[in-house]
N, C-alpha and C positions, 0 to 999 in steps of 0.2 A: 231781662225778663224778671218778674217779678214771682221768686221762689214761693212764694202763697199761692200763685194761680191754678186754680182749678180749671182744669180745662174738660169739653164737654165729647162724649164718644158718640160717631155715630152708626148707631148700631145699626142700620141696613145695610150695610154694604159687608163684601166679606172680610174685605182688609181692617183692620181696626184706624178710623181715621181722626184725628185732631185738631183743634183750634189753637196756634198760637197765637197770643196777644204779645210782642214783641215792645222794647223800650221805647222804640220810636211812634209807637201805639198802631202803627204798621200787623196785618195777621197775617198769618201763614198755615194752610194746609197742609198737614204732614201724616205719613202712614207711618204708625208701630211696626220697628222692621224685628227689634227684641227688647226684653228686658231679663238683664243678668247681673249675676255679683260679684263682686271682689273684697273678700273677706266680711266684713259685718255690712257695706254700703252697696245698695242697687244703684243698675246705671240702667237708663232708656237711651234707645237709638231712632231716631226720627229722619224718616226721608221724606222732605220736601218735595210738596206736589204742584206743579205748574198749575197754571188759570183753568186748562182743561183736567185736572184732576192724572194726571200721569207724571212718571217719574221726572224729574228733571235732570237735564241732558248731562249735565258735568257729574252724576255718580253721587252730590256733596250729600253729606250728613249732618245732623245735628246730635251734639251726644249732651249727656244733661247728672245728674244724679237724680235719685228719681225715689219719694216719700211719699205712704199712705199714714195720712192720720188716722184717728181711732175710729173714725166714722169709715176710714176705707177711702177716703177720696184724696186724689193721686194730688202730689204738688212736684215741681222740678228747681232746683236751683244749680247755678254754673259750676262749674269744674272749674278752681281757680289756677291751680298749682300746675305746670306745667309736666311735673314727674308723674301725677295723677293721671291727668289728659294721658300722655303717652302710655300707660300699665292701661288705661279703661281702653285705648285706639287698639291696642298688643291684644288684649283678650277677645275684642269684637272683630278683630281682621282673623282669629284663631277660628272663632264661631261662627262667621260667614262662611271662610273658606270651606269650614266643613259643611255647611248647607247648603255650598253652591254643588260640591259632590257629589251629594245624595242627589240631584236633580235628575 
């Protein structure tokens, strides 16, 4: 994915939802499930929404590091480093589980 992408919200709906434009120039529908930090860098978590706009059935995630420029408007680029991925996967299964509780 192309860490400049701006990608466009759409605001009627309640869930906050997303366009990815993906490498293979292939898009993807996805709901804002959070966004949180780990020390100075923001991570986004994106759950992929099938053709009918509902969850997709395997659970899968998208997680991203996640940059507003000066203007405010969001950009994402990959999590290269494997030790990273795993601290950003550790904090986000800590903040699920605590929100699956509260339910």
């Amino acid at each position: 994915m192309d860490e400049n992408q701006v990608f466009p919200v759409d605001n009627e709906d309640d869930d906050v939802v997303v366009t990815l434009s993906l490498d293979d120039g292939s898009e993807v529908t996805c709901e804002i499930l959070t966004i949180f930090d780990i020390g100075d860098q923001d991570y986004i978590v994106l759950l992929p929404l099938d053709e009918n706009g509902e969850e997709n059935s395997e659970g899968q995630v998208y997680i991203y590091r996640y940059f507003e420029d000066e203007t405010g408007a969001p950009s994402l680029d990959n999590i290269e480093s494997d030790e990273e991925y795993d601290a950003v996967a550790k904090k986000f299964d800590e903040l699920y589980g605590e929100a699956l509780d509260e339910e």
